[in-house]
C-alpha beads as a LAMMPS data file, in Angstrom:
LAMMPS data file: protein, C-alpha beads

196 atoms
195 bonds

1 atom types
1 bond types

-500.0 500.0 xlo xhi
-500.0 500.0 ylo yhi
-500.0 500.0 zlo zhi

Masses

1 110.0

Atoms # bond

1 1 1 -8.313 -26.527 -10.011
2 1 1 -4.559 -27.166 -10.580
3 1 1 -2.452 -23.319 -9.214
4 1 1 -0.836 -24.454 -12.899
5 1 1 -4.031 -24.031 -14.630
6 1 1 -5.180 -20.657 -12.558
7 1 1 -1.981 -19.255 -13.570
8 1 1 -2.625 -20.259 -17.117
9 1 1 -5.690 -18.124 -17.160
10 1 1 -4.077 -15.442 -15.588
11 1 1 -7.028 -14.063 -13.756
12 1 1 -6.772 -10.233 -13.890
13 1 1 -7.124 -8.462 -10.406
14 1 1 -10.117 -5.649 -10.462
15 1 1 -11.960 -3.697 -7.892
16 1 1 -14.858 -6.192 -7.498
17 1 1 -11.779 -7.828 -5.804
18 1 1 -11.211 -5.153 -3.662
19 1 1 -12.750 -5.400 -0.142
20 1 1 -14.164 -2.127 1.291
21 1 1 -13.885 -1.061 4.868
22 1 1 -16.275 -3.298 7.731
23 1 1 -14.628 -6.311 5.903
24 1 1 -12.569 -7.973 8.779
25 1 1 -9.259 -9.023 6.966
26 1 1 -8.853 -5.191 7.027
27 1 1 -8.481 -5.092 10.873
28 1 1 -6.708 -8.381 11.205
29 1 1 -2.799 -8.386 11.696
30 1 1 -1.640 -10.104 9.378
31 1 1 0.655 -13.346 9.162
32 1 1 4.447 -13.629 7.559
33 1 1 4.737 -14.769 4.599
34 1 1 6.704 -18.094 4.779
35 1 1 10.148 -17.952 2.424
36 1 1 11.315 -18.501 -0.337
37 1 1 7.491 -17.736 -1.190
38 1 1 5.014 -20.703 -2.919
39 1 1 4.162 -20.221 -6.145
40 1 1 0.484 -19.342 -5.496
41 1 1 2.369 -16.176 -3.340
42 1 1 4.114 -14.700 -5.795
43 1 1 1.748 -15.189 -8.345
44 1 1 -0.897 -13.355 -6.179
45 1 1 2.172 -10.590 -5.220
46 1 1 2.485 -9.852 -9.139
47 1 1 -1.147 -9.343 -9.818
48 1 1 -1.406 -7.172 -6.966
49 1 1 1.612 -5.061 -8.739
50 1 1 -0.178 -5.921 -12.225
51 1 1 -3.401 -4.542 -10.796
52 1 1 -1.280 -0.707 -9.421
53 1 1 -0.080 -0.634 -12.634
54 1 1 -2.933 -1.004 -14.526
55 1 1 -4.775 1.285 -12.707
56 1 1 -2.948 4.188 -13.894
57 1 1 -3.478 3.271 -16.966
58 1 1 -6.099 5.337 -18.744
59 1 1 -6.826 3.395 -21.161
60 1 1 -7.267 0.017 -19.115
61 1 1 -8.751 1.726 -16.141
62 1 1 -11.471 3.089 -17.806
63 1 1 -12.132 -0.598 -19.288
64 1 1 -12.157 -2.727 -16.454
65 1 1 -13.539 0.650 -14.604
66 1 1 -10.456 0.463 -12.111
67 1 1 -9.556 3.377 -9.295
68 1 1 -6.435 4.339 -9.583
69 1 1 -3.977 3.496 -6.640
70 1 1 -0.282 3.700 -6.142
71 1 1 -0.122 1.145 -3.236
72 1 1 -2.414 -2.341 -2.513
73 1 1 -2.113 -4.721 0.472
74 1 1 -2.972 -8.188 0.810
75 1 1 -5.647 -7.515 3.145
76 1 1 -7.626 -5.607 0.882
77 1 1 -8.010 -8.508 -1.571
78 1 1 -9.311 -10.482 1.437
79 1 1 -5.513 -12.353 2.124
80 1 1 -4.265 -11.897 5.558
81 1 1 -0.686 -11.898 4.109
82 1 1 2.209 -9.775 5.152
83 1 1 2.511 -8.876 1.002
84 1 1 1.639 -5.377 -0.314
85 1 1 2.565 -4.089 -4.092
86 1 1 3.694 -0.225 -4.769
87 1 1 4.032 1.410 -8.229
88 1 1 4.162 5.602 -8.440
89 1 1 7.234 8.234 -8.733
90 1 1 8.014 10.448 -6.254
91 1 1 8.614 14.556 -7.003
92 1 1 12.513 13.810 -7.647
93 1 1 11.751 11.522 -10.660
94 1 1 12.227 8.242 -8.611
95 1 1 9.825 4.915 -9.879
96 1 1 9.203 2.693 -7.111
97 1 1 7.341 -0.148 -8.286
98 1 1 7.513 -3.513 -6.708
99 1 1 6.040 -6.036 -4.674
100 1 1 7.358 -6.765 -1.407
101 1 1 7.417 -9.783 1.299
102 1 1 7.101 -9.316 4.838
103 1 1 7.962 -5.478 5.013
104 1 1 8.820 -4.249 8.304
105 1 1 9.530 -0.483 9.147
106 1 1 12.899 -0.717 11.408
107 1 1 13.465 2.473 12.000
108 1 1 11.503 6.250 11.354
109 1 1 11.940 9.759 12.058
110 1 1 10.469 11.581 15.451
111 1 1 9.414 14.235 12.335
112 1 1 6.185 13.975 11.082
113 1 1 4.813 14.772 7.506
114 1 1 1.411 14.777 5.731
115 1 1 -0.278 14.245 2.374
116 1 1 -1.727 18.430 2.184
117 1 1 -4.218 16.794 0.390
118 1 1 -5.264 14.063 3.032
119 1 1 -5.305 10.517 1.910
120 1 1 -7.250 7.719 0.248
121 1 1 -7.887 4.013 -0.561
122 1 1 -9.088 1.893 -2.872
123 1 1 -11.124 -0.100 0.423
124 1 1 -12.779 3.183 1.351
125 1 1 -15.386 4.289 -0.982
126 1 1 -15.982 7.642 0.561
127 1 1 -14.129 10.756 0.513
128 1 1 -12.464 11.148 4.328
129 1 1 -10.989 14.951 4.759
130 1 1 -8.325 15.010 7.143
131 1 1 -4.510 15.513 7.822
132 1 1 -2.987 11.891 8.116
133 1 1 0.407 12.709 10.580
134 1 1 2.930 10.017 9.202
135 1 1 6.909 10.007 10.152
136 1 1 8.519 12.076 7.700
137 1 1 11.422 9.372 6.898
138 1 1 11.449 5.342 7.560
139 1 1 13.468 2.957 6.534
140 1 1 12.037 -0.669 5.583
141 1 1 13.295 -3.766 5.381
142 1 1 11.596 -6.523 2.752
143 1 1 11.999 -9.355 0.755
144 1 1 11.280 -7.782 -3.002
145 1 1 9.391 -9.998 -5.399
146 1 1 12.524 -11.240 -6.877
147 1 1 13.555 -12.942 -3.483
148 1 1 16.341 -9.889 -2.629
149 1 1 16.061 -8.668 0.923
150 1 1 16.586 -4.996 1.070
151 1 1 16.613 -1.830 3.221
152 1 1 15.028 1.156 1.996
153 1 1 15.404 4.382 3.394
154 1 1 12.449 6.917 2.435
155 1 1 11.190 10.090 2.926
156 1 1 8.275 12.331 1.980
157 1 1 5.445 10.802 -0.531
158 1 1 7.823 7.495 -0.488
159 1 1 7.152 7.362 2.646
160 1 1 3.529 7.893 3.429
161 1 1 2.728 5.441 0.940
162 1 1 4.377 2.702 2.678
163 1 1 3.659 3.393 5.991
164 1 1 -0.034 3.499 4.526
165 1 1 0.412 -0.027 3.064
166 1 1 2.035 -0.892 6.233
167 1 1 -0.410 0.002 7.983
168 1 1 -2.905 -2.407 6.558
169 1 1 -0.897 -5.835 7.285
170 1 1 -1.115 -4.177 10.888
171 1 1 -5.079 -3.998 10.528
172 1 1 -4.915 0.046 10.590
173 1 1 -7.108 2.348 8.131
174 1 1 -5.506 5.612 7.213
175 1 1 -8.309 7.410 9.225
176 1 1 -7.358 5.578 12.312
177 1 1 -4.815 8.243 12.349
178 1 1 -6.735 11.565 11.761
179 1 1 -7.404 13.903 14.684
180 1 1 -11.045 13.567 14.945
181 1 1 -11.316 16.748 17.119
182 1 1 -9.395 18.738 14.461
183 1 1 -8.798 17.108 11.316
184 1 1 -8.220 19.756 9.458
185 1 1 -5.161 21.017 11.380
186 1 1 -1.449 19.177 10.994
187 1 1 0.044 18.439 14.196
188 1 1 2.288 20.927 15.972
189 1 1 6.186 20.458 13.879
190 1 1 4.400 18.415 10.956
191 1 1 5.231 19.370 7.662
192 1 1 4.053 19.113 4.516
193 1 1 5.606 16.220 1.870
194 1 1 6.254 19.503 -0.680
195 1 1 8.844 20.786 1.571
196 1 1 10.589 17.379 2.399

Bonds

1 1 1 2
2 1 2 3
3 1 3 4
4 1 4 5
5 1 5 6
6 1 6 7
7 1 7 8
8 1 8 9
9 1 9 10
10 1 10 11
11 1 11 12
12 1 12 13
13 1 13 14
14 1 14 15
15 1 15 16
16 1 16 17
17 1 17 18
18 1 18 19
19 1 19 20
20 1 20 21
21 1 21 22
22 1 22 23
23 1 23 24
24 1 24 25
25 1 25 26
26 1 26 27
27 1 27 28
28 1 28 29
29 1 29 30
30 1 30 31
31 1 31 32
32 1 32 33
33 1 33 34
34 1 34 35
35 1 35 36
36 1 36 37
37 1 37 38
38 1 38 39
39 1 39 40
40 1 40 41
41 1 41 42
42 1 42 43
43 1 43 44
44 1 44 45
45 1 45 46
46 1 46 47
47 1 47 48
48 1 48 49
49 1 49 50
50 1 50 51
51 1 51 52
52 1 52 53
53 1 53 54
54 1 54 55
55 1 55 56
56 1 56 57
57 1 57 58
58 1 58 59
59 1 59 60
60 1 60 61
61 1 61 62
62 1 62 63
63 1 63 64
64 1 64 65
65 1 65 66
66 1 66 67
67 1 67 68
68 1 68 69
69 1 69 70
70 1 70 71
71 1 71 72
72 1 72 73
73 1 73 74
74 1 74 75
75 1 75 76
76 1 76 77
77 1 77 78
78 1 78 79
79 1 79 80
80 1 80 81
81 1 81 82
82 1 82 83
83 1 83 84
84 1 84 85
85 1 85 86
86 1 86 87
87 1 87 88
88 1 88 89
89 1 89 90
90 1 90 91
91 1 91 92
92 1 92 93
93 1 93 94
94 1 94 95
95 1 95 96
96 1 96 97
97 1 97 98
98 1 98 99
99 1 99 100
100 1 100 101
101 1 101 102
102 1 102 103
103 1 103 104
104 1 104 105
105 1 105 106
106 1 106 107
107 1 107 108
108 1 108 109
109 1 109 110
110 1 110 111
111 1 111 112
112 1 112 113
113 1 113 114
114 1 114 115
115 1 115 116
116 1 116 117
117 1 117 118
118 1 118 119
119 1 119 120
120 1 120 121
121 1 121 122
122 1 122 123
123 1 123 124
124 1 124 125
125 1 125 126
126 1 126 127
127 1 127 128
128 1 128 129
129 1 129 130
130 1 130 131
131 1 131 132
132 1 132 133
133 1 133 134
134 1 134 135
135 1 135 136
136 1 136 137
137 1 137 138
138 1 138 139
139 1 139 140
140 1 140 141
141 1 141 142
142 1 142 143
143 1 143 144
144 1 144 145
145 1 145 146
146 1 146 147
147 1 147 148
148 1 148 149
149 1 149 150
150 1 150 151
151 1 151 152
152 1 152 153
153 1 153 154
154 1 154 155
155 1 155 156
156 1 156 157
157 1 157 158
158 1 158 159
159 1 159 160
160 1 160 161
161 1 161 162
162 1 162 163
163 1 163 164
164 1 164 165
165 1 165 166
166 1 166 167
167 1 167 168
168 1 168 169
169 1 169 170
170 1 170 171
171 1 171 172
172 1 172 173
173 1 173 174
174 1 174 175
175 1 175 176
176 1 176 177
177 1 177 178
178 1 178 179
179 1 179 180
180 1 180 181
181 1 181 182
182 1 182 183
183 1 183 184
184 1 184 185
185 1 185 186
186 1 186 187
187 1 187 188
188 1 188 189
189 1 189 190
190 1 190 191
191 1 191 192
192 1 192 193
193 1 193 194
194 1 194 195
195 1 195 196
């Protein structure tokens, strides 16, 4: 089939596309994405943001029975591509939502922060309790869907999510990270995202 006539039918991304942990692509490192991006990449990098999106939508969530996510990475539609897709608003009323190209974090804080809560993903079917130590600020450089490289500096829930979509073009699940000994208990200086 022509990538004309698959974009035609504008296949809609759902969870049956979703791969769930034990599926390798999730521990592979992934591979750059090659730029300016082929057509069959950025089509496949706006259905990954179409698919965030509709998540959080009630109405089409409950339709297509869809988990709602703020984040997705390549790898967890079974493409070892450095792409991932965000799409949530942080406590101060900033949107993040787009998809990015080869995102690298270039630089991060010694400070570490955590999700109170713990953490989740739309690969991991099960509920894993645990406090998920992340660096409290990074900055990221990526090539957005519209082909503008950018630096973003980010700190808090911002954060965390990306270095948790990060973390899957690197191979790593979030749980890779939780103190197995004591996962209840944030690391010594760790704070939580609410005071950040």
């Amino acid at each position: 089939m022509e990538f004309a006539q698959l974009e035609r039918m504008s296949l809609m991304i759902t969870m049956d596309d979703i791969v769930r942990e034990g599926h390798e692509t999730l521990r592979q490192r992934t591979e750059n994405v090659t730029l300016p991006p082929s057509d069959e990449d950025q089509y496949t990098l706006k259905e990954m943001l179409q698919f965030i999106k509709n998540s959080q939508d009630e109405e089409l969530a409950e339709q297509y029975d869809l988990r709602p996510g703020v984040g997705l990475a390549a790898p967890q539609i079974g493409l070892s591509k450095r792409m991932m897709a965000v799409h949530f608003t942080d406590a101060n009323g900033r949107e993040y939502s787009n998809g990015y190209y080869n995102p690298r974090i270039v630089s991060h804080s010694v400070e570490q922060a955590y999700l109170p809560g713990g953490e989740g993903c739309l690969s991991v079917d099960r509920d894993v309790p645990g406090i998920v130590p992340r660096h409290a600020r990074i900055t990221v450089k990526a090539t957005t869907l519209d082909g503008e490289d950018v630096k973003i500096r980010l700190k808090g829930y911002a954060a965390c999510v990306f270095q948790h979509e990060i973390d899957h073009l690197n191979g790593v699940m979030f749980y890779d990270h939780i103190n197995q000994d004591d996962p209840m208990t944030p690391p010594e200086g760790a704070v939580s995202v609410d005071e950040l």
